[in-house]
C-alpha positions in Angstrom: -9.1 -11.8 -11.4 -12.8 -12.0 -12.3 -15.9 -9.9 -12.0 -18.3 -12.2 -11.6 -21.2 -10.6 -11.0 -22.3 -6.8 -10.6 -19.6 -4.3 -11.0 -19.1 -1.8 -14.1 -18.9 -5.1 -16.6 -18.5 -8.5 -16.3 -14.6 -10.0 -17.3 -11.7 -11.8 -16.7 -8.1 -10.0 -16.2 -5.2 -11.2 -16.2 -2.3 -9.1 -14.1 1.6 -9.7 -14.0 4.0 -7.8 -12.0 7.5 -8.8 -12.2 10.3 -7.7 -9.7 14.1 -7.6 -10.0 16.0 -6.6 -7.4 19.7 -6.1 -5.4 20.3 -5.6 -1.7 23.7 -4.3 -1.1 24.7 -5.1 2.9 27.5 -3.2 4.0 27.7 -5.2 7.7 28.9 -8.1 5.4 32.3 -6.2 4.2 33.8 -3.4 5.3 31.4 -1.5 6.0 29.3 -2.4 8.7 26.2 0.0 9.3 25.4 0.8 5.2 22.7 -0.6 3.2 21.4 -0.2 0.0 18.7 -1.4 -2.8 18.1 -1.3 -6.4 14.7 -3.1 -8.0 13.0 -2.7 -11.5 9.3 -3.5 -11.9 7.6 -4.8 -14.9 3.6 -4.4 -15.1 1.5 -6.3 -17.7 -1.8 -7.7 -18.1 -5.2 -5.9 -17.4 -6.9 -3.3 -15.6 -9.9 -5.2 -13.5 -10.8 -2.5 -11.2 -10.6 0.3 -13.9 -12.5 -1.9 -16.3 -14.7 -4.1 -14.4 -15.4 -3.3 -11.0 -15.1 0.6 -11.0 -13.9 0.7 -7.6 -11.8 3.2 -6.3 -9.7 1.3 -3.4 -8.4 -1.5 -5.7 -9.0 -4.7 -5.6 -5.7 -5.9 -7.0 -2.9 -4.0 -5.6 -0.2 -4.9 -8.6 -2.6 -3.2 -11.3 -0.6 -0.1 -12.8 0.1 0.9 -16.1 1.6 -1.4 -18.2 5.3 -0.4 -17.8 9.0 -1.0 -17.1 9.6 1.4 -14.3 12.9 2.1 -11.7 11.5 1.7 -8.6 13.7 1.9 -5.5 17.7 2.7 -6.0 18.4 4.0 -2.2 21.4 4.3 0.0 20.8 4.0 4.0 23.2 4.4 6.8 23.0 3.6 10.3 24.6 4.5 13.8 25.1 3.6 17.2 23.6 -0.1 16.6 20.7 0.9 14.7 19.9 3.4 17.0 19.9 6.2 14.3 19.2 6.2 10.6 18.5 7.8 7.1 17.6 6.8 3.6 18.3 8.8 0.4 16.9 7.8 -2.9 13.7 6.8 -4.4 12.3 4.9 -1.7 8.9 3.0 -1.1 7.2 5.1 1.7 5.2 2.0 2.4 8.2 0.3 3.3 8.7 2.7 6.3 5.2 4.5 7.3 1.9 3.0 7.4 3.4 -0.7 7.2 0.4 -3.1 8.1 2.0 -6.0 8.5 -0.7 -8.8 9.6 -2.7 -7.5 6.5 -0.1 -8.4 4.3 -1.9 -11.6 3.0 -4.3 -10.0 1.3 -5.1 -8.8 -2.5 -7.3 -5.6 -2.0 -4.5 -2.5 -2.0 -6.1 -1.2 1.1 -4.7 -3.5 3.0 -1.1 -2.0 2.0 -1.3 1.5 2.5 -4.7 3.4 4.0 -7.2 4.3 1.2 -7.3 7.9 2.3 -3.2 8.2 1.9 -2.4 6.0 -0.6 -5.3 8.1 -2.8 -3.5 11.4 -1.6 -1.7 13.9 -3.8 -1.7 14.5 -8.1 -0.5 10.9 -8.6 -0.4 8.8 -5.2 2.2 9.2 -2.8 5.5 7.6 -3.2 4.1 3.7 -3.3 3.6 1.5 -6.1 3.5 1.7 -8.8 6.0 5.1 -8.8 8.6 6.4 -6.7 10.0 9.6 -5.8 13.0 11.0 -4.3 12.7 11.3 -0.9 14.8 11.7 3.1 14.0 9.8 5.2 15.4 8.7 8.6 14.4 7.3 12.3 15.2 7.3 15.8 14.7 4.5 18.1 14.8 6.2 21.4 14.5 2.5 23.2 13.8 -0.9 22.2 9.9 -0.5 22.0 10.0 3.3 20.6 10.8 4.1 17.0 10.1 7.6 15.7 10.5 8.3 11.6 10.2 11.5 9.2 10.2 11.5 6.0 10.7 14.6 3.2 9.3 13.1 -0.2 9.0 15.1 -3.4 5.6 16.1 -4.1 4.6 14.6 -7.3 5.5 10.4 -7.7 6.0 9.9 -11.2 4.5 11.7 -14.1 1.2 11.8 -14.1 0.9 12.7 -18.0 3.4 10.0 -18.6 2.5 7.0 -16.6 4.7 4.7 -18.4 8.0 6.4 -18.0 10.5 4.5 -17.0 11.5 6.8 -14.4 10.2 10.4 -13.8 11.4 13.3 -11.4 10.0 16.9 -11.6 10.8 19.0 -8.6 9.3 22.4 -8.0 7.9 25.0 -5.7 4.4 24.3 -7.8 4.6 20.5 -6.9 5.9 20.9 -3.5 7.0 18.1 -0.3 4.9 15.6 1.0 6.1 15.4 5.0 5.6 11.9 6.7 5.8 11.7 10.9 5.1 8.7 12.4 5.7 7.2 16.3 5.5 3.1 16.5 5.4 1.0 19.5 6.6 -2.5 19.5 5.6 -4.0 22.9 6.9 -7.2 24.3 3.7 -9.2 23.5 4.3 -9.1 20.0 1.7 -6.0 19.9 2.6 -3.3 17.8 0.8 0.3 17.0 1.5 2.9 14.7 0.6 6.7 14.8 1.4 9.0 11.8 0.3 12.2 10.1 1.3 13.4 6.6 0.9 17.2 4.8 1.3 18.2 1.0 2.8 21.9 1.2 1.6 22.3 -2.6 -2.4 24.0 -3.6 -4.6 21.7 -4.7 -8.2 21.8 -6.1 -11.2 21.7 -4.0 -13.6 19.5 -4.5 -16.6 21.4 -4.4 -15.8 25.3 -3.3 -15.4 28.2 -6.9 -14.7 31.2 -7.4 -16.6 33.9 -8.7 -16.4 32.5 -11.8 -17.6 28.6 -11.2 -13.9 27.7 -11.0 -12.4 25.3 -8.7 -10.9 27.2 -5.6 -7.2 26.1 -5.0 -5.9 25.5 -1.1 -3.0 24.5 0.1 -3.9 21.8 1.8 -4.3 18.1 1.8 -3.1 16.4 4.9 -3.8 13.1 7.0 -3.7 11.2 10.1 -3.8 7.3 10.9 -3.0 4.9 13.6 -2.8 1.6 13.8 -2.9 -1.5 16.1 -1.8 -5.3 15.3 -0.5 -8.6 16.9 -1.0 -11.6 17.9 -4.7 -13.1 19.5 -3.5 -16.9 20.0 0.2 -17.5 19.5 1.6 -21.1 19.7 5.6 -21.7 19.3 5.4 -25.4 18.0 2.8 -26.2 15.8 -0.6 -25.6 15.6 -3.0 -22.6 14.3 -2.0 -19.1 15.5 -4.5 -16.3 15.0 -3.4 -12.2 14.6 -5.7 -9.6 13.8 -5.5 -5.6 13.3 -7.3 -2.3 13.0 -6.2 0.3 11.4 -7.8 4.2 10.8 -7.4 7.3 8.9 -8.7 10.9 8.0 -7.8 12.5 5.0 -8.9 15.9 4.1 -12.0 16.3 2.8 -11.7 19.6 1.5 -9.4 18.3 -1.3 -9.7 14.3 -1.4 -12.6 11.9 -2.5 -11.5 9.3 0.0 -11.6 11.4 4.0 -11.7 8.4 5.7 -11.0 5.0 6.1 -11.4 2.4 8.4 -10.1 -1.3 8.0 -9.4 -4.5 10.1 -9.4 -8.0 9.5 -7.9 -11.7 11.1 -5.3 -13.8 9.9 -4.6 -17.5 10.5 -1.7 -19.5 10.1 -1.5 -23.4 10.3 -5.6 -23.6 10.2 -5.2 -27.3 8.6 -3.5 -29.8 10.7 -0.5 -30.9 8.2 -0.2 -27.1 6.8 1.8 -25.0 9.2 2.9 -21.8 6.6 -0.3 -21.8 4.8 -2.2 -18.6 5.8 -5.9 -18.1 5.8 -7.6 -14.8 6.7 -10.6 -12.3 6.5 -10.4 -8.8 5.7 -13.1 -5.0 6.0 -12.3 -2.1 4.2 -14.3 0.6 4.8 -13.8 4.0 2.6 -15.9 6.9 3.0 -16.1 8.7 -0.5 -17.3 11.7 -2.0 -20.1 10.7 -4.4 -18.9 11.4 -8.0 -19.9 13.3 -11.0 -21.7 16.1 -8.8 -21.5 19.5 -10.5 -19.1 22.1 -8.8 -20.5 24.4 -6.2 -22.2 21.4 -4.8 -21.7 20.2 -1.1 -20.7 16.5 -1.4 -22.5 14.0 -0.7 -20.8 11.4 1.5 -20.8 7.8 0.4 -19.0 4.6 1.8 -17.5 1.6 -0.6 -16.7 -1.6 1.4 -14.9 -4.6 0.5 -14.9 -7.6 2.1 -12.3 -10.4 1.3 -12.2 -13.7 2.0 -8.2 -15.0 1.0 -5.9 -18.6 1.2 -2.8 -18.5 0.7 -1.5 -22.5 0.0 2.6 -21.8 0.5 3.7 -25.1 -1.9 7.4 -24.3 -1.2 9.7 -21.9 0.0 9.9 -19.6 -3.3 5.4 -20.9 -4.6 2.5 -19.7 -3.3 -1.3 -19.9 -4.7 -3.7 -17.6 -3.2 -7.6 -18.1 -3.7 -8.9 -14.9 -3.2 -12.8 -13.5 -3.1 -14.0 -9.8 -2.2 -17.5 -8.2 -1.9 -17.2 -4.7 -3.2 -20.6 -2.9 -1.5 -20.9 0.1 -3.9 -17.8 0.7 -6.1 -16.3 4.3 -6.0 -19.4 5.5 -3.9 -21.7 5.4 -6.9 -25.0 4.1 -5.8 -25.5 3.5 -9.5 -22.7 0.6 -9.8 -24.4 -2.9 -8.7 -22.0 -4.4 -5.7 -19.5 -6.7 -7.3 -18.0 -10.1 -6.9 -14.5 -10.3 -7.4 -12.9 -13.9 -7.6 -9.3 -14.1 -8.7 -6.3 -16.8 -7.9 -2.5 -15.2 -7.6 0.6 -17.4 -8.0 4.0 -16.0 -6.6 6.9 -17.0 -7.1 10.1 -15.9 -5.7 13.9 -17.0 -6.7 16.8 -16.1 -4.9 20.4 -16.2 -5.3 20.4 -18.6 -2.4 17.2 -20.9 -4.4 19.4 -20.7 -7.4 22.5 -22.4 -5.4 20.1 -24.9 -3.5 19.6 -26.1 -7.2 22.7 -26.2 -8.8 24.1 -28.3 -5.7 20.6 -30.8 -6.1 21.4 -34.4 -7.6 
């Protein structure tokens, strides 16, 4: 990724993020309705939005801390034919709750989890780059209904130790982050998502004191966002197929920087005639931030960073891709001091699987 013009600095970063992981299916032995996963994660390379572009959304959504972390080990049961479930372990909550699928394509972490959320809490809630413990479980209710909850511990990670391999501190101080969410999956391929989250620990306020000038502490930092996506112009055999979304949240903004968020974007698949997988699409994320550095005691004033991204994704074979990829930040962090940056970067994935690895042992 490259800051090419505007931003904090100019640069070039390069960022690796490397995944190892184990699905256990109980369904394939004997016994049928258990599930379970186990991944590592491996961050190295660069820090281009904390270095260069001094936004606060993200406009790569593998930079972390350059680490070797655990990051899911979870066991899952489920009854009735999937009509019940839970989940025990340290668990993506992105996995689950506030999934946008379409925007999937893209770079920009945004398009992941909501800005408001995914910037909740002391360290982030239980997303990448660190995992928590959590409970989580769902209810589908019929075919189009599915209701989830999740109990997550407070604090994901250490936030004093960001490289530690794995991290749990659990305390009344750090409290439970709650997750409900209610998700329609209509017949049309149209699906919506509603959800609201709460931290039960205090947090600082942003800009209320004391007597003595110091931060007031509330207990309070809570959300809500919902979510609509599908297809525009579907076609079974061949040709370009066009899905879009919208998705919006509120955040508190007693306690959080980012209290809302608004983002939505297109996606097309098969544009060029001859590339059926390859997906091309166009995404707006739209944060409303507190502007920072403002002395406490002083009524926030409300700002807005946009980024607009422009992405390609060339799907060579099954296990390699090559993504293009440009964004537009409009005022990174909310600071009307930081020119608007131009991002351009290129991301290569590659993905082997046991099957992969057969396929090629059994190749002439």
């Amino acid at each position: 990724m490259a800051d090419a013009a505007g931003g904090v600095t100019r640069g070039i970063k390069l960022l690796t993020k490397t995944n190892l992981a184990a699905t256990y299916d109980g369904g394939a032995g004997n016994l049928p309705g258990w599930s379970g996963q186990a991944s590592l994660q491996y961050f190295k390379g660069g820090h281009i939005s904390a270095d260069n572009v001094g936004d606060i959304q993200g406009v790569d959504n593998i930079e972390a801390d350059n680490a070797l972390r655990l990051y899911e080990l979870w066991i899952a049961k489920q009854w009735h034919g999937g009509a019940f479930g839970l989940k025990f372990g340290f668990t993506d909550l992105n996995v689950d709750f506030d999934t946008q699928q379409v925007a999937a394509l893209f770079v920009n972490s945004s398009d992941g989890i909501g800005a408001e959320f995914g910037r909740s809490g002391l360290n982030g809630p239980s997303v990448y780059p660190v995992t928590t413990l959590a409970l989580s479980g769902f209810a589908k209710p019929s075919d189009a209904w599915t209701l989830r909850a999740g109990l997550f511990n407070g604090v994901a990670g250490s936030p004093a130790h960001p490289g530690d391999f794995v991290a749990l501190h659990i305390s009344p101080r750090n409290g439970a982050l709650i997750v409900l969410q209610a998700e329609h999956a209509g017949g049309s391929g149209l699906r919506t998502e509603l959800g609201g989250w709460t931290y039960t620990a205090d947090f600082n306020t942003l800009n209320l004191v004391d007597d003595r000038g110091n931060p007031l502490r509330a207990a309070r930092m809570r959300g809500v966002y919902g979510l609509v996506e599908g297809p525009i112009i579907s076609h079974d055999s061949g040709g370009t197929s066009l899905s879009g979304w919208v998705r919006v949240g509120l955040g508190d903004p007693v306690v959080e920087r980012i209290s809302g968020y608004a983002g939505l974007g297109l996606v097309a698949t098969g544009l060029l005639k001859g590339r059926d997988e390859d997906q091309s699409g166009i995404a707006i994320n739209h944060a409303i931030v507190d502007e920072p550095g403002l002395p406490l005691g002083v009524a926030p004033a409300k700002r807005a960073e946009t980024a607009i991204e422009l992405t390609y994704r060339v799907q060579v074979k099954d296990w390699l891709s090559v993504q293009p990829d440009m964004q537009y930040v409009r005022h990174p962090n909310g600071d009307p001091t930081i020119p608007s940056a131009l991002v351009l970067g290129v991301r290569f994935s590659l993905n082997v699987t046991k099957n992969l690895v057969n396929q090629i042992k059994g190749s002439p």
